[in-house]
C-alpha positions as CSV (number, residue, x, y, z in Angstrom):
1,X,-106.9,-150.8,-39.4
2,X,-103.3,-150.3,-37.7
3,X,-101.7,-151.8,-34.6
4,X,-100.0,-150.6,-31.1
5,X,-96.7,-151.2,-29.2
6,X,-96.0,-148.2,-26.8
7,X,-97.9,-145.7,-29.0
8,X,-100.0,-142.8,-27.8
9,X,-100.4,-141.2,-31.1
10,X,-97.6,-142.7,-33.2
11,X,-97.5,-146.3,-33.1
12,X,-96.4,-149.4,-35.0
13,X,-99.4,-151.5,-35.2
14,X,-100.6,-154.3,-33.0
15,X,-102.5,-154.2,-30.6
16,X,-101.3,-152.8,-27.0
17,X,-98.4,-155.2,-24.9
18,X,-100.9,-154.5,-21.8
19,X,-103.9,-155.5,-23.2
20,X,-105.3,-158.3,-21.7
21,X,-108.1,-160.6,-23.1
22,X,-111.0,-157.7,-22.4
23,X,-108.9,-155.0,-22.2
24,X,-107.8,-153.0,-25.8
25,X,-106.1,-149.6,-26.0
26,X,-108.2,-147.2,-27.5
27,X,-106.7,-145.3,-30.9
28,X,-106.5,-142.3,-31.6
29,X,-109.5,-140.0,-33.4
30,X,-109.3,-140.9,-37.0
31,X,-111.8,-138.8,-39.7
32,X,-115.6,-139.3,-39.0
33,X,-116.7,-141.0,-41.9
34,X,-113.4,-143.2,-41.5
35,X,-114.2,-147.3,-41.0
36,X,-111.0,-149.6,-41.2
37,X,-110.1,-147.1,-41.5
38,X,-112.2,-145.7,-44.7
39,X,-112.4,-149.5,-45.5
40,X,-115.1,-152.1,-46.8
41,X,-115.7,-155.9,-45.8
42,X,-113.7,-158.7,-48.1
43,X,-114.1,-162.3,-47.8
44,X,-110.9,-164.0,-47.6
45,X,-111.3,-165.8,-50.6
46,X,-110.0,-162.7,-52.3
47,X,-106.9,-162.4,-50.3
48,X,-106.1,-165.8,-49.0
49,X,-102.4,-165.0,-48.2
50,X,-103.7,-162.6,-45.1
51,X,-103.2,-164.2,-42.3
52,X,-104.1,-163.5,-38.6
53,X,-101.6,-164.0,-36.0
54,X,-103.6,-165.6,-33.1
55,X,-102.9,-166.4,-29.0
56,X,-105.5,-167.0,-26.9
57,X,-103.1,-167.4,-24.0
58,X,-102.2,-163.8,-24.1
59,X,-105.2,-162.4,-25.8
60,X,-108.2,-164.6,-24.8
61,X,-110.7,-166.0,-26.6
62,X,-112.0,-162.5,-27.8
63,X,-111.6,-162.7,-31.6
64,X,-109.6,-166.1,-31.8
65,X,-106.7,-164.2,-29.2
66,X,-105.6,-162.1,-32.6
67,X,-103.4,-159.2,-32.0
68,X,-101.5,-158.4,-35.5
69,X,-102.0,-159.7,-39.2
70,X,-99.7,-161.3,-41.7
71,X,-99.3,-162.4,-45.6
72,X,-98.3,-165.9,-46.6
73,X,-95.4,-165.6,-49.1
74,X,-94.7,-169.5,-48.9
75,X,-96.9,-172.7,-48.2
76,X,-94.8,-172.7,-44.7
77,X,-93.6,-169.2,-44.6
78,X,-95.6,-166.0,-43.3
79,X,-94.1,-162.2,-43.2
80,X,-95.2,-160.4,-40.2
81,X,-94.2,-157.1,-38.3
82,X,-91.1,-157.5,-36.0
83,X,-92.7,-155.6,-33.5
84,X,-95.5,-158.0,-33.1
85,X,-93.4,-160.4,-31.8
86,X,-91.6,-157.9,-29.3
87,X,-92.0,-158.8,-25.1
88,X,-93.9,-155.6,-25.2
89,X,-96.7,-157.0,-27.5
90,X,-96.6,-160.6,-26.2
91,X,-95.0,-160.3,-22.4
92,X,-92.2,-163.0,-23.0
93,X,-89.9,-163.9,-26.2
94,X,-91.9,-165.3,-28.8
95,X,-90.4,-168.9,-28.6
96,X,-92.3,-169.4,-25.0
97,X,-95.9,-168.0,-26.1
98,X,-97.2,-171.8,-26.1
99,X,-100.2,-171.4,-28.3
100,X,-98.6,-168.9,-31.1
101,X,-100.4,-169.9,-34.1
102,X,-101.5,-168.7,-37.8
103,X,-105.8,-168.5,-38.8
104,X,-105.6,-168.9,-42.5
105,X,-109.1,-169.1,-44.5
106,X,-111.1,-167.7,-41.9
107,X,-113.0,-164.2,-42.3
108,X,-115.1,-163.6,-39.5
109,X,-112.3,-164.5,-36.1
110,X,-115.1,-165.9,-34.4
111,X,-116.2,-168.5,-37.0
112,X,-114.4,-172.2,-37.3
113,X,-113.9,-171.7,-41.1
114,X,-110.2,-172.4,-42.3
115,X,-107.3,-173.5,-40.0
116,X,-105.4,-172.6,-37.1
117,X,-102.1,-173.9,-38.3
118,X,-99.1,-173.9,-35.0
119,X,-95.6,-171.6,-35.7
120,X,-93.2,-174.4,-36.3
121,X,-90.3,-171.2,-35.4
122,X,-90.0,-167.6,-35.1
123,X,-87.2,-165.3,-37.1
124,X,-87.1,-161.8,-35.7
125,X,-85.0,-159.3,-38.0
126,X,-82.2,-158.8,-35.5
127,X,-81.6,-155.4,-37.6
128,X,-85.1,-153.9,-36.6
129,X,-84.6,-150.6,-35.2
130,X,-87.4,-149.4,-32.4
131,X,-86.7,-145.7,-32.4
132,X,-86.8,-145.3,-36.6
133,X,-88.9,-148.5,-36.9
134,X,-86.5,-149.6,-39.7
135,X,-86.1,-153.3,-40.7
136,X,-89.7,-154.0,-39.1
137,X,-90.3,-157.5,-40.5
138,X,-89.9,-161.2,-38.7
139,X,-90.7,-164.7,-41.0
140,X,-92.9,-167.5,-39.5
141,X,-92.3,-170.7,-40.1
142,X,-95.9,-173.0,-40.1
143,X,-96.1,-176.7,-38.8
144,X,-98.5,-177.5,-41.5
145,X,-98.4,-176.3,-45.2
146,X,-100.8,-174.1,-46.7
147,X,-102.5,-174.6,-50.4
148,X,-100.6,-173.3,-52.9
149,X,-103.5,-170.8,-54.0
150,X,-103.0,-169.2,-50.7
151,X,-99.5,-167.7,-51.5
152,X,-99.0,-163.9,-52.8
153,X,-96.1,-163.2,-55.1
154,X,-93.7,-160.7,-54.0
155,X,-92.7,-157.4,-55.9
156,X,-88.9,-156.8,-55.9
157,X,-86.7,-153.9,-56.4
158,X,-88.3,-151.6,-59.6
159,X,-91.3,-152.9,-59.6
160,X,-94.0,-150.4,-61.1
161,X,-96.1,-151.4,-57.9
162,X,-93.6,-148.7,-55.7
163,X,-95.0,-146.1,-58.3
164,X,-96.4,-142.8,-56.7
165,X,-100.0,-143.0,-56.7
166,X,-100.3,-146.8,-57.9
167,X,-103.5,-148.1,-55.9
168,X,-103.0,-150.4,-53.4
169,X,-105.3,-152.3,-50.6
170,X,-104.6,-153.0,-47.6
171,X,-105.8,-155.8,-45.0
172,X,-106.8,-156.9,-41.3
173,X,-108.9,-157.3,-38.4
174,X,-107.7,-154.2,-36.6
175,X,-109.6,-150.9,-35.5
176,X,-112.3,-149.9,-38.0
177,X,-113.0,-146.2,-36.9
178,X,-109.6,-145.4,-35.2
179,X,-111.5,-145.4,-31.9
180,X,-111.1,-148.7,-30.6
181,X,-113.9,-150.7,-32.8
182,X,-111.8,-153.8,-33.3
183,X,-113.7,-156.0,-35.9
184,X,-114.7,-159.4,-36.5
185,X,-114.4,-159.7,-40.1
186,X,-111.9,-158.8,-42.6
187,X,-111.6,-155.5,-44.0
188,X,-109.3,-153.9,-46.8
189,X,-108.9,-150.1,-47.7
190,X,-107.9,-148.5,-50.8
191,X,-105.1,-146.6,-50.6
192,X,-102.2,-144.6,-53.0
193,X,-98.6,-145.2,-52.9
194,X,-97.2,-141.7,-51.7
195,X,-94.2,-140.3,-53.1
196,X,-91.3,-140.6,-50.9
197,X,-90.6,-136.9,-50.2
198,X,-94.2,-136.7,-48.6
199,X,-93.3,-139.5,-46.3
200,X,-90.2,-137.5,-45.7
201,X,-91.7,-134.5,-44.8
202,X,-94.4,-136.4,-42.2
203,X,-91.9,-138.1,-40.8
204,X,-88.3,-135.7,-41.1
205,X,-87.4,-138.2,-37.3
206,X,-88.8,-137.6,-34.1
207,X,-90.6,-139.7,-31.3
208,X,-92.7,-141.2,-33.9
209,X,-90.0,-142.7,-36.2
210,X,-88.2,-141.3,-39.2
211,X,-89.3,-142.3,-42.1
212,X,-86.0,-144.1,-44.5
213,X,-86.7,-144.4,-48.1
214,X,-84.9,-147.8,-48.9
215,X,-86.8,-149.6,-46.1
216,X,-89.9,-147.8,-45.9
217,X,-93.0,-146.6,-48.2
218,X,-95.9,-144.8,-47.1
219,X,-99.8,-145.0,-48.2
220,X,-102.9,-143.7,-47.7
221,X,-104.9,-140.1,-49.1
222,X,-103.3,-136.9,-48.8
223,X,-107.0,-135.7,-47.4
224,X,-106.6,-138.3,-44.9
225,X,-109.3,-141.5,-44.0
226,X,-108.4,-144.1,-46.0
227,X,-105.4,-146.3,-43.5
228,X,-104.5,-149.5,-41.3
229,X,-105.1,-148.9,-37.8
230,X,-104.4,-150.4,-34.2
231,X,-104.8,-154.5,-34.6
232,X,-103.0,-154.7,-38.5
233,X,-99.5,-154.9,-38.1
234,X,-97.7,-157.4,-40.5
235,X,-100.7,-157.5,-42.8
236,X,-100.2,-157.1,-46.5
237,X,-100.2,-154.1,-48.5
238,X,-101.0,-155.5,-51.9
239,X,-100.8,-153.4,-55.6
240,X,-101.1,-155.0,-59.0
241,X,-101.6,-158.2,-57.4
242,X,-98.1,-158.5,-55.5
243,X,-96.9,-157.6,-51.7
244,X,-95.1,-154.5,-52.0
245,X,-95.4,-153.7,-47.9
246,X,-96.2,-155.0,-44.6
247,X,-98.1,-152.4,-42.0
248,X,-95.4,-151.3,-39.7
249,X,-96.5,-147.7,-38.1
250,X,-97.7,-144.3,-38.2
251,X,-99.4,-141.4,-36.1
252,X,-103.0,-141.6,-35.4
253,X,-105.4,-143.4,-38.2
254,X,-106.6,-141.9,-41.3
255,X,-105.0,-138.2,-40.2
256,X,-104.6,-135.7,-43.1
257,X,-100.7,-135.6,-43.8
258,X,-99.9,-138.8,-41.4
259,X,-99.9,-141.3,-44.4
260,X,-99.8,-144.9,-43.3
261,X,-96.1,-146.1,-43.4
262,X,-95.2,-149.7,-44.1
263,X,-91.9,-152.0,-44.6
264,X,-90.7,-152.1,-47.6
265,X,-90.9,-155.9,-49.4
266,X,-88.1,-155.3,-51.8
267,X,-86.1,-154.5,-49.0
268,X,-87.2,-157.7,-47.1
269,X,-86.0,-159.5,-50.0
270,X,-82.6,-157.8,-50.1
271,X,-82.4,-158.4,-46.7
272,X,-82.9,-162.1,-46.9
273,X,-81.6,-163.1,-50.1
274,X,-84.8,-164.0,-51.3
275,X,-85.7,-164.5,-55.2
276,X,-89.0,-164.0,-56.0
277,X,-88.1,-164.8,-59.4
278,X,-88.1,-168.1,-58.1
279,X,-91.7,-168.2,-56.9
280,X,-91.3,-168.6,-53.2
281,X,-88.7,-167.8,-50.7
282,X,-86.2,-170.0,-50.4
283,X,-86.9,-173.2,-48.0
284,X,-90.4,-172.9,-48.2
């Protein structure tokens, strides 16, 4: 699991701007015993909010045209990655890919289970930061509503879920192995909430990103194998049954000391005034 913008080892995490329908940028090496990466199948009935983003204009037909994941936090409202929705990723602004949509319910890309629901509108975090990789987080608005069940709660600012070493999983279609092996069906990975000075200290601000505390969290294993990879930006990183993160970026998959870093919900909610007292965010 994790995706790619202009990455050669760090990356956020969607799969390469020049990719064309047959044609995916290979990751990095990730640990040998490492698959999604260090992940096991799920059906989607046990994460319903993951959702795929999906365009076979710019992706082809290969796996329903997804390139990035996402998490429904509303019937009509998905959080994705900012960077997913960059003209690096897509080639043109968002607003003129014609065939931008959602795949909700559906496990295996290739399948017709679930729906393909149309983006009704596209809000990119005009805050999002490329060099850091800070404020990485856009919202989705869907033509059609989901079901109710297939909404995740959001954790806000203090929630126990930000703990150092709470488990967490995280989900997506994107590279199982860290070597290109996009797959079919969904996957999630266990993973730890790291403490922030670990993050700090992987990412102190280079090329790759720096890593900011009040925007950012990191996850994975110290010893490495356990991550998202090329392909899962904007999916969910869930713990104690809420979204605490969305997968932003990284360097490499699954590397020893390069945890997994993702954008921090709380801050999302700061950011947009959302409640999630109230249940949903608001207008959804």
């Amino acid at each position: 699991m994790r995706g790619l913008v202009a990455r050669a080892l760090a990356r956020p995490l969607v799969l390469a701007a020049a990719a064309t329908a047959m044609s995916l940028v290979p990751a990095a090496p990730a640990a040998a015993d490492s698959i999604v990466v260090g992940g096991f199948p799920v059906d989607v009935s046990e994460s319903p909010w993951t959702v795929a983003l999906s365009s076979r204009d710019r992706f082809g037909g290969t796996r329903a045209g997804q390139f990035c994941g996402g998490v429904a936090v509303g019937r009509t409202t998905v959080l994705t990655a900012a960077h997913c929705l960059g003209e690096e990723v897509l080639g043109s602004p968002p607003e003129q890919v014609r065939d931008l949509k959602v795949i909700a319910g559906r496990t295996d890309l290739l399948s017709d289970q679930g729906h393909e629901i149309p983006v009704h509108d596209v809000w990119v975090n005009p805050a999002h930061d490329d060099v850091t990789n800070a404020g990485d987080f856009a919202v989705l608005t869907l033509a059609e509503a989901l079901p109710a069940d297939s909404v995740i709660g959001m954790a806000a600012a203090g929630d126990p879920a930000y703990g150092p070493d709470t488990g967490a999983l995280v989900y997506g279609w994107g590279d199982a192995s860290g070597a290109g092996d996009y797959a079919n069906g969904l996957r999630a990975a266990r993973v730890r909430v790291l403490p922030d000075a670990d993050c700090e200290r992987a990412y102190p601000g280079s090329d790759d990103g720096r890593y900011l505390a009040g925007t950012m969290l990191c996850a994975g294993e110290r010893a490495g194998g356990r991550d998202a990879c090329q392909g899962d930006s904007g999916g969910p990183l869930v713990a104690g049954g809420r979204l605490i993160g969305l997968v932003s970026w990284g360097s490499g998959c699954g590397r020893p000391g390069n945890p997994g870093v993702y954008t921090r919900v709380s801050a999302v909610l700061r950011t947009l005034g959302w409640d999630p007292a109230a249940g949903q965010p608001k207008g959804a």
